[in-house]
Structure formats: C-alpha cells, structure tokens
N, C-alpha and C positions, 0 to 999 in steps of 0.2 A: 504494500500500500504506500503510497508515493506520498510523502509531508506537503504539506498543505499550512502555511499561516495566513493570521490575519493582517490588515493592512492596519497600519497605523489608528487612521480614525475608527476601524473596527472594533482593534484591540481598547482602547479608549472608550469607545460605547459599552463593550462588556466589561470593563471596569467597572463603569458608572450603574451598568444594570446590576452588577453583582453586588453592589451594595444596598439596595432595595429588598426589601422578604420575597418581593413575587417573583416563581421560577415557571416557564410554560408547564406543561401536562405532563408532555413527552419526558423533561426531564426529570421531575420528580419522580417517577415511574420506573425511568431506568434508575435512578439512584435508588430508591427504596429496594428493585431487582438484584442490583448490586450487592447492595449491604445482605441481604438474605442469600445472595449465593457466599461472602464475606464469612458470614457465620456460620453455613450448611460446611463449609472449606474447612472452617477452622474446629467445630465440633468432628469433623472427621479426621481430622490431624492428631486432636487430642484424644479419641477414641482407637487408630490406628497408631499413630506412633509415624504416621508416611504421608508425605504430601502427594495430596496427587495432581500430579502436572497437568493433566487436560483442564482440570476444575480452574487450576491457575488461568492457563489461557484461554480458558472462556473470560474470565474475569477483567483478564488484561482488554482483551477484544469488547467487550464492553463499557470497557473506560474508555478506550478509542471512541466508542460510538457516542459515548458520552461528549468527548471533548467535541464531535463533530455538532452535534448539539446543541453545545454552547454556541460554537462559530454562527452556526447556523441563525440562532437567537441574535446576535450580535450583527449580523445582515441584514436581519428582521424577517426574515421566512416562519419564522415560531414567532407566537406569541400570546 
C-alpha cells in the first residue's frame, strides 16, 4: 500500500477537528472495533502465553484504515 499524506492545510484542518469531541460514524466504529479486537489479542496472549501474528495484523491493517479515515474526514468526504 503506497503512503499517502496530507497537504499542509489538510493536516491543519485535522488538527483543529481533533480537538472538538465530535468524530464521524465510520470512525468511532472502527475504533471501538479496534479496541475489542485490542482486548480479544490480549486476553489470548494472557490465556496462551503466544501472540498470535494474524490477530496483530488485522489490527495493524485496521489502524491503517483508521488513519485513512481520519484523512478522509480532514478532506471533508466524512462527516
């Protein structure tokens, strides 16, 4: 997957939106997803004694999706 940032007055927009409580839909949604594969990851670490790498990169692959997201929010395509 090829990097991708934002431009200047983008990054600056999501700045300014990140400091306000309101998040679109979409993002709360995957975070709240997130955080419960977070903890399914980590109750199975502590029950096995073994990480298990897929569970990782789902998670990783999810925060990606995440940041895209944000950018996206910061375009204004979410809202």
């Amino acid at each position: 997957m090829p990097m991708k940032f934002l431009d200047p007055k983008e990054a600056i927009k999501l700045l300014n939106l990140g400091m306000e409580p309101y998040r679109p839909k979409e993002i709360v949604e995957l975070k709240e997803e997130i955080e419960g594969e977070i903890r399914a990851a980590e109750f199975a670490c502590s029950t096995t004694g073994i990480i298990d790498e897929e569970r990782v990169k789902k998670i990783v692959g999810m925060k990606l999706q995440l940041d895209a997201l944000y950018g996206a929010w910061a375009q204004g395509k979410l809202s």
